[in-house]
DRENKOL-271238 format. One record per residue: residue in three letters; x, y, z of N, C-alpha, C in turn. Coordinates in steps of 0.02 Angstrom, whole numbers, plus 50000, padded with zeros to 5 digits. Example, Ala and Ser with C-alpha at 12.3 -4.5 7.8 and 13.67 -1.06 7.14 Angstrom:
% residues 2
ALA506604971650390506154977550390506604983550390SER506424988850354506844994750357506455000250394
This chain:
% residues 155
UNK515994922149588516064928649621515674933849581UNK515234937749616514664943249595515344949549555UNK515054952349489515434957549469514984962749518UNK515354969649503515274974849544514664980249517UNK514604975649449513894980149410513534974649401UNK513444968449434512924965249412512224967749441UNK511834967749411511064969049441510944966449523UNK510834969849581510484970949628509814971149653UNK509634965749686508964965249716508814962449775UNK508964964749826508864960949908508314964149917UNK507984961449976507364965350042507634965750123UNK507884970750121508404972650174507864971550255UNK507314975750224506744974950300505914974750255UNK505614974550308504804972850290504554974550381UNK504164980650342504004982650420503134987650432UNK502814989950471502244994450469502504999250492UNK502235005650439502725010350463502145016550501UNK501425014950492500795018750513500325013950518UNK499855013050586499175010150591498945013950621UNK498125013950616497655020450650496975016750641UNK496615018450724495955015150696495515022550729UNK494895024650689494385027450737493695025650731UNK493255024650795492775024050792492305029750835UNK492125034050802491865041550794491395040450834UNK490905035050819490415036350815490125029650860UNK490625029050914490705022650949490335024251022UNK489745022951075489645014251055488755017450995UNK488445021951003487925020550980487885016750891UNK488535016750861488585016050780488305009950796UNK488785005450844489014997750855488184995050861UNK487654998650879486834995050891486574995950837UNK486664997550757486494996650718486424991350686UNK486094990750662485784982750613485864983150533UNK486044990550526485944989150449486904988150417UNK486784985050362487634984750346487844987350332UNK488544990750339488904997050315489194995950245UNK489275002450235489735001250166490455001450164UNK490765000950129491424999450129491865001950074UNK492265008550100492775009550037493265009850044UNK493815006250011494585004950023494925011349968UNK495415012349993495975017749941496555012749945UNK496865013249890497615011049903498065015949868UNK498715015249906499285019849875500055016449869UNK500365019049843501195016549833501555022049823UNK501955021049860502375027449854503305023449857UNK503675028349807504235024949842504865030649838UNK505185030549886505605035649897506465031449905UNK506985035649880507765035349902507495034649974UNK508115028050005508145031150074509005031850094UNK509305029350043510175029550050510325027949975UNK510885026749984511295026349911511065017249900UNK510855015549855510525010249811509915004849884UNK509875011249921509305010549955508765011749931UNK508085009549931507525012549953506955011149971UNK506495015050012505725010950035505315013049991UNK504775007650009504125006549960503535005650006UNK503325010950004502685008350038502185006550028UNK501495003850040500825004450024500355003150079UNK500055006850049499525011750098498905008050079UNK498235008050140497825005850121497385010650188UNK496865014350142496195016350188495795014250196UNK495405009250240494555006750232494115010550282UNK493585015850253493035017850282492445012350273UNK492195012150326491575007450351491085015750361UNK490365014150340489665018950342489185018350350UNK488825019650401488105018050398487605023750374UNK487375023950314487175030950290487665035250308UNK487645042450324488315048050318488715046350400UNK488675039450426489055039950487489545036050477UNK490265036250502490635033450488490695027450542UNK490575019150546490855016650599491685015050615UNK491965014650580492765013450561492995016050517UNK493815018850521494025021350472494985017750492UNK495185013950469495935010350463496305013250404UNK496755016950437497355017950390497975012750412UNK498325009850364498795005850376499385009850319UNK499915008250344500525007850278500905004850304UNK501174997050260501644994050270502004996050221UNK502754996250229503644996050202503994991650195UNK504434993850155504884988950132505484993050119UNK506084990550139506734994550105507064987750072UNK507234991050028507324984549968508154989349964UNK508594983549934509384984649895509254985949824UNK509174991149779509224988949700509784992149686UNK510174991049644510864991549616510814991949539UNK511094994149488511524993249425510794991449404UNK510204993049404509694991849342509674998549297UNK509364997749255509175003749190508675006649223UNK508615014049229508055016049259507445016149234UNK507405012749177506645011049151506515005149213UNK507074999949219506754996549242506854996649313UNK507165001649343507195002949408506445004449417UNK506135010049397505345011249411504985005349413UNK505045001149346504504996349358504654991449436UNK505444989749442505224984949492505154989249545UNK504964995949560504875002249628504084998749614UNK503815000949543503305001849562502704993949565UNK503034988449543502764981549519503214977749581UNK503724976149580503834968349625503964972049707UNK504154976949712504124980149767503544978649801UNK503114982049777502324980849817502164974349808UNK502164969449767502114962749764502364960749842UNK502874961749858503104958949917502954960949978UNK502604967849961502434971850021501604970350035UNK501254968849994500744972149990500464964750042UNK500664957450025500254954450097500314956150137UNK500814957050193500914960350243500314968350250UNK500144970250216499614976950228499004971050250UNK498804967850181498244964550205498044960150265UNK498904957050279498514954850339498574962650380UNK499054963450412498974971250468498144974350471UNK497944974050383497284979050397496804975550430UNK496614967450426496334960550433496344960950505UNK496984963450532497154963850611496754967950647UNK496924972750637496764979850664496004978950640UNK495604979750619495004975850602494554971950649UNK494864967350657494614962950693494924962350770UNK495424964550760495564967550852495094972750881UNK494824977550854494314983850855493604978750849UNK493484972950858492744968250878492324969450811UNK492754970350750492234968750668492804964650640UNK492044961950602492184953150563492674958150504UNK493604953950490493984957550456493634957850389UNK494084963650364493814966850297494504963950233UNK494474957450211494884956450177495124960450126UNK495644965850104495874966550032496054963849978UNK495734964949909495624958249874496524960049856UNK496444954049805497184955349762497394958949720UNK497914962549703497944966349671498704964849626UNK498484970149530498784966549494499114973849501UNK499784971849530500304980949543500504982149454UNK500614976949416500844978349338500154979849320UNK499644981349322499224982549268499214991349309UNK499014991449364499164998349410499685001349371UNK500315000849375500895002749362500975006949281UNK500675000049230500455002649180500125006949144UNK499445005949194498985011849198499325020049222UNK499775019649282499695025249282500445028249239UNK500665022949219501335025049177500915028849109UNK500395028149085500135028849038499845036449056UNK499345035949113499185043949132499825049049159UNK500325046049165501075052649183501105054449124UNK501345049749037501045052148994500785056848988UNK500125055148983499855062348964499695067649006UNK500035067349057500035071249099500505076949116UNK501175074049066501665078349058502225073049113UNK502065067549167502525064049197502745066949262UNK502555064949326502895065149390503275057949418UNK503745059049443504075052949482503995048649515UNK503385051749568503185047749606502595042549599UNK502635037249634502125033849615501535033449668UNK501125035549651500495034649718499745033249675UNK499555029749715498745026249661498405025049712UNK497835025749665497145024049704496585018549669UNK496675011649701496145007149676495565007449721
């Protein structure tokens, strides 16, 4: 039988909580021959959503360019509401900001992979990503930054 302070960790849901596609510059972009470029953002954010509730999201932007035109631009954010209970809040952050997105973050890549290639372009895989070295990194710039709560990044 579970004590009433033992450590807490379920995944209550796993869900998309924003997709968006535009193509601006649609159909003349689409007769171009030359290859676009490609820049992804990513973000994490994680908020209370009840008492030893909360979601985690991550966000992913990919702009597609042909010189200053944009052919695609996909915003995605997939979620997660996770159970955490009775951890130390050192290590409450890390698993907000490390195994949280671990679990979240395939689910973005495929969604973005989707939406992608449902819109008639060859998908734009997101590579892998190491959320503890992120995490670290920016635990290090709150540091010297004087420290905010939230977590949001950009690879």
């Amino acid at each position: 039988m579970a004590d009433n302070n033992d450590p807490v960790f379920q995944i209550q849901r796993v869900y998309m909580k924003e997709a968006s596609l535009e193509q601006p510059n649609s159909p003349a972009i689409l007769l171009e021959q030359e290859q676009p470029s490609v820049d992804i953002q990513l973000g994490v954010e994680a908020q209370q959503a009840a008492e030893g509730m909360f979601e985690v999201s991550v966000s992913a932007t990919v702009t597609t360019k042909i010189k200053d035109r944009t052919v695609f631009l996909v915003e995605v954010k997939q979620a997660g509401i996770f159970e955490i209970r009775n951890l130390p809040a050192e290590q409450m952050q890390a698993v907000m900001g490390i195994a949280c997105p671990q679990i979240v973050y395939p689910y973005l890549r495929s969604n973005v992979a989707d939406v992608i290639t449902r819109a008639g372009f060859p998908p734009v895989h997101l590579a892998e990503i190491n959320f503890q070295a992120m995490y670290e990194q920016q635990q290090a710039e709150q540091q010297q930054a004087g420290g905010a709560s939230r977590i949001i990044t950009n690879a």
